[in-house]
C-alpha positions as CSV (number, residue, x, y, z in Angstrom):
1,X,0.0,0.0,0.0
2,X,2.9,2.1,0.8
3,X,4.8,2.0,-2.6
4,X,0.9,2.6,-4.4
5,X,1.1,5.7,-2.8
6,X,4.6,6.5,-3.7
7,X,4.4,5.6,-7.4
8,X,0.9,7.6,-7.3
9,X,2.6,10.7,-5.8
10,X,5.7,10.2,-8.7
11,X,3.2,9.9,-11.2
12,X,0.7,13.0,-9.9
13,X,4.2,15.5,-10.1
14,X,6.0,14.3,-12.8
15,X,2.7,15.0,-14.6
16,X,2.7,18.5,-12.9
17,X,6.1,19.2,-14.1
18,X,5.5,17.8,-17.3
19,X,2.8,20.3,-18.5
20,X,5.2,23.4,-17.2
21,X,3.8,26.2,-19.6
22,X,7.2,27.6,-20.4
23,X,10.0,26.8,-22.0
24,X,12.2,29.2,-22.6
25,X,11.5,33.1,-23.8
26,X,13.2,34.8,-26.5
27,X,13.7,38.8,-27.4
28,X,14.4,41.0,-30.5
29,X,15.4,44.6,-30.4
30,X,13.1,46.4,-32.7
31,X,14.4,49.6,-32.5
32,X,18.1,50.1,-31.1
33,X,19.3,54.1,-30.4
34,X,22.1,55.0,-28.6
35,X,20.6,55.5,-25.2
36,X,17.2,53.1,-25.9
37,X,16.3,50.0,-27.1
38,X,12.5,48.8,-27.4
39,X,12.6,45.3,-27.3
40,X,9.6,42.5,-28.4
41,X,9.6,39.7,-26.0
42,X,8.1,36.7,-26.9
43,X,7.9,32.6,-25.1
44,X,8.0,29.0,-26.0
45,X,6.0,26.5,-24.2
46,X,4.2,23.4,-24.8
47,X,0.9,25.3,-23.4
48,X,1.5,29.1,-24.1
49,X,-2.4,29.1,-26.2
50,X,-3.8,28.5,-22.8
51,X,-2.3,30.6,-20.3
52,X,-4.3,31.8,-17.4
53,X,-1.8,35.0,-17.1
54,X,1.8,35.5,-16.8
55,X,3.8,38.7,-15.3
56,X,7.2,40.1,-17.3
57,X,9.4,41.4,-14.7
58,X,12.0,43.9,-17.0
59,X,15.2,44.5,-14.7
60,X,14.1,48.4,-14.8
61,X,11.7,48.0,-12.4
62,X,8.8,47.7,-14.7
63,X,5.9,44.8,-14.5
64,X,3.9,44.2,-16.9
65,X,1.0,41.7,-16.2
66,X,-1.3,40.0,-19.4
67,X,-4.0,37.3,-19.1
68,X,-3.0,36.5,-22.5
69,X,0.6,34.6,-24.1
70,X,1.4,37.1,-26.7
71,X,4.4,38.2,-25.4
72,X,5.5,41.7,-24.3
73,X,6.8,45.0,-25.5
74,X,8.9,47.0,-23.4
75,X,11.3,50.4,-23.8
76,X,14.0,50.5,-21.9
77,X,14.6,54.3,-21.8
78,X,17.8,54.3,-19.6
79,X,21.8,53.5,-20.1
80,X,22.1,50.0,-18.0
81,X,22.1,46.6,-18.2
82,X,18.7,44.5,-17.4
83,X,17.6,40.7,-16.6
84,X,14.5,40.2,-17.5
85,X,11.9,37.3,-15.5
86,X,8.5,35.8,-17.0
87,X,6.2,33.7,-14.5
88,X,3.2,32.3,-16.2
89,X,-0.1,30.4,-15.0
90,X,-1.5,27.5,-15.9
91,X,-4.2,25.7,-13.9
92,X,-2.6,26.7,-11.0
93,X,0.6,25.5,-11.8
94,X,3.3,28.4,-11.8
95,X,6.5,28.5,-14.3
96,X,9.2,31.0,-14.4
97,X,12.3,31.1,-15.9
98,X,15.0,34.3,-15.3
99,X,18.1,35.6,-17.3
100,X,20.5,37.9,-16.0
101,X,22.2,40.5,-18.2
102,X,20.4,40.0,-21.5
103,X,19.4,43.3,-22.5
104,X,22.3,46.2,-22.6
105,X,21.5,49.8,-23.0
106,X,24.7,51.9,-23.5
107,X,25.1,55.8,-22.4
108,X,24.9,58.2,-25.1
């Protein structure tokens, strides 16, 4: 009875982990100046049609929440260099994924 329960519990969070809706998130600068960039951010997941919501969390100090998985614009308007997090929902079941550094926006 005891290993039912074990393999039961393996099976319930492997299956949890399994439908993680995110991958990975990618970025393009549309628009580069000298002391600007806006960039398009955009994610990868085996569920990102049916995300509940996610949150973009720029470096800048800037949040930007959607209920929907189309991805994010943002302008980053001063000289620095930014990580950028995304945490998504799905059914409850939360999925982030951070990188440090990634966007660099050089003084004039």
């Amino acid at each position: 009875m005891k290993y039912l329960l074990i393999i039961g519990l393996i099976l319930l969070f492997s299956n949890v982990y399994s439908q993680s809706p995110i991958n990975d998130f990618q970025f393009e600068i549309n628009r580069p100046i000298c002391n600007q960039a806006i960039v398009k951010f955009y994610f990868e997941g085996s569920m990102i049609q049916d995300v509940d919501s996610c949150y973009w969390y720029f470096g800048d100090g800037t949040i930007r929440f959607s209920d929907y998985s189309n991805g994010a614009e943002h302008n980053y308007s001063h000289p620095g260099i930014y990580g950028v997090e995304l945490i998504l929902w799905k059914d409850g079941i939360e999925s982030s994924i951070k990188k440090d550094s990634i966007i660099t926006v050089y003084q004039p």
